[in-house]
Each structure stands twice: as structure tokens, then as C-alpha cells.
Phi, psi and omega in degrees: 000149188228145177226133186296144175213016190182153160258052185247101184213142201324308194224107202299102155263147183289116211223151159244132202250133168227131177262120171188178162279318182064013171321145192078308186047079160274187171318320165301291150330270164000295153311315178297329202244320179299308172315326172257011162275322162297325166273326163338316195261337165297318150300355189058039178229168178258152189268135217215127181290119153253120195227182189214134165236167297352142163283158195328260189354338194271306180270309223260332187229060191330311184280358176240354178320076220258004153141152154297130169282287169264175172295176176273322166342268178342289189280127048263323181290315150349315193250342217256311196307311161351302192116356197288157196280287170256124166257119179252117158270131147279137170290113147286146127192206180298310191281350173284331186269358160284014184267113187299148173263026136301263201311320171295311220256343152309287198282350187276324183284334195283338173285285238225035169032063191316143146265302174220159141215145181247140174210200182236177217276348156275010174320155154178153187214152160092193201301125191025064151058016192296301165317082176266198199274317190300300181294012177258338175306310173290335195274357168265346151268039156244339190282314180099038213225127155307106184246123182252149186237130173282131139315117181291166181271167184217155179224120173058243179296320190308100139318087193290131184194143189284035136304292201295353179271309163327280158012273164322301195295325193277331148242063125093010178249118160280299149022284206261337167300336252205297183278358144305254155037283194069010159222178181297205173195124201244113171258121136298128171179198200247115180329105167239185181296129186243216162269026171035029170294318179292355198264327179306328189275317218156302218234081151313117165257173172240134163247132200224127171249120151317180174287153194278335215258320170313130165357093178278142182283142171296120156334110191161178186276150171215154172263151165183197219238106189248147168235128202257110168000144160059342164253156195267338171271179165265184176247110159318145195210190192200112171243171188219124190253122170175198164268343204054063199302352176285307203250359164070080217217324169117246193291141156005121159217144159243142176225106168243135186269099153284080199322115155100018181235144177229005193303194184228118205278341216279159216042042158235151167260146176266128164265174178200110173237161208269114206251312205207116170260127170285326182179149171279167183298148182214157178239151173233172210268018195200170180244358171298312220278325182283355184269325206282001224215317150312323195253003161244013125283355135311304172294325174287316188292317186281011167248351164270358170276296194317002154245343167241119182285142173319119192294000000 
């Protein structure tokens, strides 16, 4: 597998092309990067990721941008785990996004001799969407290249598209995140110090600050899954995304009570996924009424992990 930073490329190979942002690699993608890994090997050429960082949305629209699902690490391990030959990131930004989607598919047919590319059916590129999929067909019969549009997937009612995944996350169905996806959906990050307010209680946390840029989880109780440095298994855990309004406490925090552990976390990093939200945040009129109400979401979280297992 090779991974890419340019269409600058040493030696033009005959290629099926696949285009997106890929925020996520949920099911669709997915579905999207195998299919053009199976025509590859039916043509006998090789396949190849095309993906853009910053993702657009990020630079053309800031303000309606509602977060990243995973990091570019994260979709580069991702795209790469697929089995795809080559992955090319491109540097988004404004003038890469002035670019008609004649002169990109020029230069893109011109690294990697297209044979086909595949997107999916809503797709479109270059300056105000102009490429949509008819008009990249044609420009792919003057280019000499195939262009296939995939049927986006669907789960029940879902269309899976990382929106709908946002979505799930910002309000709190991780659930339904997870099976858009087709893994859990995960905040990471490295343990600091908080107000040891929970050690105090009962319900010690590791506290993780995400990426600034991530998706945010709906404020609430969640049952889930901590994976701990040097072990291989996860941990049953309870986590807590809010302010904490009982204790006034201030700023955004997730805290997870890692069940049945008492080691000491700080500076390691933590993954934490997301299993279940048990209740939104509330605040109570006592700090007794809010401990008797930790311990019966303790109890709903380990009886909703003994039924969905760590993956």
C-alpha cells in the first residue's frame, strides 16, 4: 500500500479511482472503496483513494461545519485497512477549490491513467458543485475513462452519509451511530486533571479532552467501552458528557468511570466508545439524590454492556 500527498507522481499506472472526503469510512464508503478494489482486480489495474484534508466543509463552510467523525490519522488507517493500493490526500483549500472539474480530472486522469472512477451518487466537485455525476460522465467520456455512480446505502429508513452520522452523535444515538458506521463511535484523547470531584463521590474519572474539531456528543450519561494502554481487552466503563449543574462545576467535560479499576490514569491516552446513552444530563437538588441516581446508572450501564460486548 502507498500513501500519497500530491498528484505529482513518479510513474502514470493504470487506475480505478475512487473519490470523496470520507469523513468517517462509515458503511457506505466502505461499500464504495471495496467495489472499486473488486474492479480493479477485474481490470488488472490498480486501486486507488482519492481524499482531501482539511475536509472542504471545513474551509468552504465553516460555520455550518458541525465536527469532525473521526481525525485524518484515524480515515487514513481506515482507508488503508480496506486493502486499497493507493491512498492520495490532497491539501484542501480556497484556490484548490477553484478548480473546475475539467482541469481536476485532467490532472487526476493524468497521475493514474483512469480507467474508471467511482463515487457515489450524489457526489459533485470543483467550484460550486459544478461536477456533479452527469456532468463528470461526460467529462469522463472526453477524458476516455468511465465514471460509475454508486447508490448511496441505506440501514432501514437511513440513508448512511456522515450528516446522518453527525446527527446520531449530536443527538446522543450513538446506537444508530454505530450501525451507520459499522464500529462504535469514539472519543480519544490523553487523561488530565480535572477537580477530582468524582473521587470524591464514589465515581472516580479519567477525564479526556477530544479533538477541538470533533463531532460533540449530547450531554448525558452513556454505558461504554474504555480501552486502556498495554491491555488488550476494553473495560466496562460509564461515562459522562456535560457541565456537571449539580456541583456548578463550569466548563464541557467527558469523564469516564472506569468500573471495577482503581489504577491511576493521568497522562495516557484513552479510547472510549460509545455503547448506549443512558439519560441526558440533569441536574439535582442535592448531591445525595445525584449519587443515589450514579448508582442506578451504574447498574443500567453494566447490564447494557452484558448485552452488546465489546466488538
Amino acid at each position: 500500500m502507498t500513501i500519497l500527498h500530491s498528484l505529482d507522481v513518479e510513474q502514470r499506472v493504470p487506475s480505478v479511482v475512487t473519490i470523496g472526503t470520507f469523513d468517517g469510512v462509515h458503511r457506505g464508503h466502505q461499500l464504495l472503496v471495496a467495489t472499486a478494489i473488486e474492479r480493479a482486480r477485474e481490470l488488472g489495474v490498480q486501486s486507488v483513494v482519492l481524499t482531501f484534508e482539511p475536509i472542504p466543509a471545513m474551509v468552504l463552510r465553516p460555520d455550518r461545519f458541525k465536527g469532525r467523525i473521526c481525525s485524518p490519522e484515524e480515515k487514513l488507517r481506515l482507508l488503508l485497512a480496506t486493502g486499497v493500493d493507493v491512498v492520495t490526500v490532497l491539501s484542501f483549500d480556497r484556490e484548490f477549490s477553484l478548480q473546475t472539474p475539467e482541469e481536476f480530472l485532467g490532472r487526476v486522469d493524468a497521475a493514474f491513467d483512469v480507467r474508471e472512477i467511482m463515487v457515489g451518487e450524489a457526489f459533485a466537485l470543483g467550484k460550486d458543485r459544478a461536477g456533479n455525476v452527469e456532468r463528470l460522465r461526460e467529462i469522463g467520456q472526453e477524458l476516455g475513462f468511465e465514471l460509475r455512480a454508486l447508490q448511496r446505502l441505506t440501514d432501514g429508513d437511513d440513508v448512511i452519509s456522515s450528516s446522518a452520522v453527525r446527527e446520531a452523535v449530536i443527538s446522543g444515538d450513538v446506537a444508530r451511530a454505530a450501525r451507520l458506521l459499522g464500529r462504535r463511535f469514539h472519543v480519544d484523547g490523553v487523561v488530565v486533571h480535572g477537580s477530582h470531584f468524582g473521587r470524591t463521590i464514589g465515581y472516580p474519572t479519567a477525564n479526556i479532552e477530544p479533538p477541538v474539531d470533533q463531532v460533540p456528543l449530547a450531554d448525558g450519561i452513556y454505558a461504554s467501552y474504555c480501552y486502556l494502554p498495554d491491555e488488550t481487552q476494553p473495560r466496562q466503563a460509564m461515562t459522562y458528557v456535560g457541565t456537571r449543574p449539580t456541583v456548578n462545576s463550569g466548563p464541557r467535560n467527558i469523564e469516564t468511570n472506569v468500573l471495577d479499576y482503581a489504577g491511576d490514569l493521568y497522562g495516557r491516552r484513552l479510547r472510549v466508545e460509545l455503547v448506549e446513552r443512558l439519560r441526558p444530563d440533569a441536574m439535582f437538588p442535592t448531591l445525595d439524590e445525584m449519587i443515589e441516581q450514579l448508582g442506578r446508572d451504574e447498574a443500567q450501564a453494566r447490564n447494557v454492556l452484558a448485552n452488546h460486548p465489546p466488538v
